[in-house]
C-alpha positions as MATLAB code, in Angstrom:
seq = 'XXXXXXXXXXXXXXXXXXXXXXXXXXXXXXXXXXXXXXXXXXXXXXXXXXXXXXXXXXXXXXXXXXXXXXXXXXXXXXXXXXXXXXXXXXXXXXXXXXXXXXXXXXXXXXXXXXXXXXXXXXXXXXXXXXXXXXXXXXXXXXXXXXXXXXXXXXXXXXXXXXXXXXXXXXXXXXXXXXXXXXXXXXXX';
ca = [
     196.852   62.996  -11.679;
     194.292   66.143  -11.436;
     192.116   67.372  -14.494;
     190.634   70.109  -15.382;
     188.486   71.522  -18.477;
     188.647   74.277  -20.939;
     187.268   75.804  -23.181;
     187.847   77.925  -26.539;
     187.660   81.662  -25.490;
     188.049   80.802  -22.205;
     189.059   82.675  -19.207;
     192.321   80.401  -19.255;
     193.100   82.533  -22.821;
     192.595   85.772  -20.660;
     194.551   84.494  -18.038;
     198.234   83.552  -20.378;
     197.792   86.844  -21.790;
     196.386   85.665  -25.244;
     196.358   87.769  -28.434;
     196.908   87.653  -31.783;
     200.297   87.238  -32.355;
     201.829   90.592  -33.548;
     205.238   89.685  -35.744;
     203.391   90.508  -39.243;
     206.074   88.640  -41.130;
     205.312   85.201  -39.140;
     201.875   85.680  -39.347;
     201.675   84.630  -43.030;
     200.635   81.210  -42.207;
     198.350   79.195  -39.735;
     198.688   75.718  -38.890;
     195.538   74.074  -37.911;
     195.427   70.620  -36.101;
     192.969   68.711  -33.262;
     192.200   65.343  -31.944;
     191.242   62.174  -34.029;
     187.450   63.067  -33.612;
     187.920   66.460  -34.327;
     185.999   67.833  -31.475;
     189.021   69.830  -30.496;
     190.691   72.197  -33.078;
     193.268   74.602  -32.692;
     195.479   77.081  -34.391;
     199.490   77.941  -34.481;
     199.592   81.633  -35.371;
     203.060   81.081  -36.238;
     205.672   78.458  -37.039;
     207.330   77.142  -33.587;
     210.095   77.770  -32.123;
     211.798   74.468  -32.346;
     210.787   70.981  -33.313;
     212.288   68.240  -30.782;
     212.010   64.535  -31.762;
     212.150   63.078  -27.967;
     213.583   59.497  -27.489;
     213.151   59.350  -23.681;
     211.681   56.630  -22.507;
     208.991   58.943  -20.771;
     208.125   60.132  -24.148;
     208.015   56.510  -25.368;
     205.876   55.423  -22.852;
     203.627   58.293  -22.801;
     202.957   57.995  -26.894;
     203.526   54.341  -26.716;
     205.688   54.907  -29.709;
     209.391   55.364  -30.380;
     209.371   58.924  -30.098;
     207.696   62.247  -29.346;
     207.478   64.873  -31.918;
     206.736   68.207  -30.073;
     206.893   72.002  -32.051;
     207.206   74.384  -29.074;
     205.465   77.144  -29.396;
     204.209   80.377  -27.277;
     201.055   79.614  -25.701;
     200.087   83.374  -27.195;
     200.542   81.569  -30.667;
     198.052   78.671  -30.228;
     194.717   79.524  -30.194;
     191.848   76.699  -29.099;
     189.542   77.129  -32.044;
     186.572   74.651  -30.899;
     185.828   72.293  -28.770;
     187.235   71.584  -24.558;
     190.367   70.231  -23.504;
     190.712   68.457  -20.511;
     194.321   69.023  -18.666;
     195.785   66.229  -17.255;
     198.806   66.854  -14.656;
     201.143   63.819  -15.312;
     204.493   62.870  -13.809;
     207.659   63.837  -15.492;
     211.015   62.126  -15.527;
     212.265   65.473  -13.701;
     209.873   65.420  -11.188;
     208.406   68.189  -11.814;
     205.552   67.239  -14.075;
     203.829   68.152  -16.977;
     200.443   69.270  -18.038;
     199.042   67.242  -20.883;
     195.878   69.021  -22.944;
     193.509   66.571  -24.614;
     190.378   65.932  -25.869;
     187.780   64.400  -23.268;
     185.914   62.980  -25.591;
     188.993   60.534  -27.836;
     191.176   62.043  -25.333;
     194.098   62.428  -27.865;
     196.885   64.317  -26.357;
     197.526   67.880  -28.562;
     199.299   69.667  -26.623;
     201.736   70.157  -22.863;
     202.691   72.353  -20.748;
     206.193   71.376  -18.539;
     206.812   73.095  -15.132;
     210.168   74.206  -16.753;
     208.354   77.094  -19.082;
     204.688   76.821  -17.252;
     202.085   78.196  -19.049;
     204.375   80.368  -21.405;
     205.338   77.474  -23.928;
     203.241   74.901  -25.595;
     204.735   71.862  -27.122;
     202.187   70.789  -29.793;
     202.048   67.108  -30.856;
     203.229   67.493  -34.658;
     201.026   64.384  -35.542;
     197.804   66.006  -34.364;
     198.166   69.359  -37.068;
     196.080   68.896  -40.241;
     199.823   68.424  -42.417;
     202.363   67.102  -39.630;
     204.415   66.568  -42.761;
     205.434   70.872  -42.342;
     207.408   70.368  -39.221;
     210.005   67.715  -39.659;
     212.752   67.650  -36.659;
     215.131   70.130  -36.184;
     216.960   67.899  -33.724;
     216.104   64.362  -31.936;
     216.970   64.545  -28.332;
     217.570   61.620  -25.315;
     219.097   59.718  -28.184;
     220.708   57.320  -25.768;
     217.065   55.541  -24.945;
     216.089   55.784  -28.472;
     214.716   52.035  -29.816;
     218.271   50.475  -31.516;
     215.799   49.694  -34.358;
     215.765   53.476  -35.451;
     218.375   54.983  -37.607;
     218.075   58.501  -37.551;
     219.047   60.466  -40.373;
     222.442   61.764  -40.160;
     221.503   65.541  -41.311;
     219.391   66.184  -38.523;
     221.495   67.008  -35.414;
     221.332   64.790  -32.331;
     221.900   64.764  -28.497;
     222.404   62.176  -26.029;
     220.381   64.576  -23.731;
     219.531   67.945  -23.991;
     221.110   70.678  -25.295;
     221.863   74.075  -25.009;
     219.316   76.353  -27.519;
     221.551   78.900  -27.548;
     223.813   76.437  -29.608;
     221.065   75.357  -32.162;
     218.242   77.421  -32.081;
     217.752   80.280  -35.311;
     218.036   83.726  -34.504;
     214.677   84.068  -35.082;
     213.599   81.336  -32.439;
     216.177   82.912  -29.923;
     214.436   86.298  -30.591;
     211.454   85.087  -29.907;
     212.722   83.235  -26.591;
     213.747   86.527  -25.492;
     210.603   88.231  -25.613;
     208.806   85.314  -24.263;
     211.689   85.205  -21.295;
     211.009   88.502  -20.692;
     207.430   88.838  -20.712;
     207.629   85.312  -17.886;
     210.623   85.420  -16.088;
     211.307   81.873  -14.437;
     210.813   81.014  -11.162;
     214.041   80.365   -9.039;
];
């Protein structure tokens, strides 16, 4: 594992390109969260893309709960209000790894980065915003490894795996993915 710290208004904003947000009719809200001791706060400029409930057993270990609950989100939509985050590169179940942003002072977990998107797309830990209650899950994934002890409600769809988001994202979030495709096109 290798860290590294942060800070707000940071050259590591300048460097993923951030800015204000500029979709006027998502920028009617914020959604403000940070760590348990509240050294860290941060801002969604927007809602996210897509909220996953993850049931892999990386998740579970990670959280040492039953679950993850992760809005992804364009790193240009969340902004580190106060405080420094320490990034911790972790193993991932694809080998690839992840980047994990926390607090180094309670070192509460708020946000990561996987190699998949890089730097482009946040997944912010729903528990850490100010009212988690907002983002509820728009689908619970890696059902399979989910704890038996767990129903899950039967409106909210649910994979074995993964998914395709072309089969269950919004047009909106799909838009969005575009743009954000676009502006970082992945590395073969």
């Amino acid at each position: 594992m290798t860290r590294q710290l942060i800070s707000s208004g940071s050259q590591f904003e300048h460097d993923i390109g951030y800015s204000p947000a500029s979709d006027a009719s998502a920028m009617s809200s914020f959604y403000d969260g940070g760590c348990t001791c509240r050294r860290v706060r941060y801002r969604m400029m927007t809602k996210p893309l897509f909220v996953h409930c993850c049931h892999c057993t990386w998740c579970q270990r990670e959280t040492g709960s039953a679950f993850a609950l992760n809005a992804m989100i364009e790193a240009d939509r969340v902004q580190l209000l106060a405080g420094d985050v320490v990034i911790v590169d972790t193993p991932s179940h694809s080998g690839k790894g992840q980047r994990i942003t926390r607090c180094p002072t309670c070192e509460v977990a708020v946000w990561s980065n996987y190699s998949g998107a890089g730097d482009a797309l946040r997944f912010v830990r729903v528990g850490t915003l100010d009212d988690p209650a907002r983002f509820a899950p728009d689908i619970h994934i890696y059902t399979a490894s989910k704890q038996p002890w767990l129903t899950l409600p039967p409106e909210i769809p649910a994979e074995v795996e993964y998914y395709r988001a072309s089969e269950r994202w919004p047009a909106e979030s799909l838009e969005r993915r575009a743009a954000l495709l676009a502006k970082f096109p992945r590395r073969r």
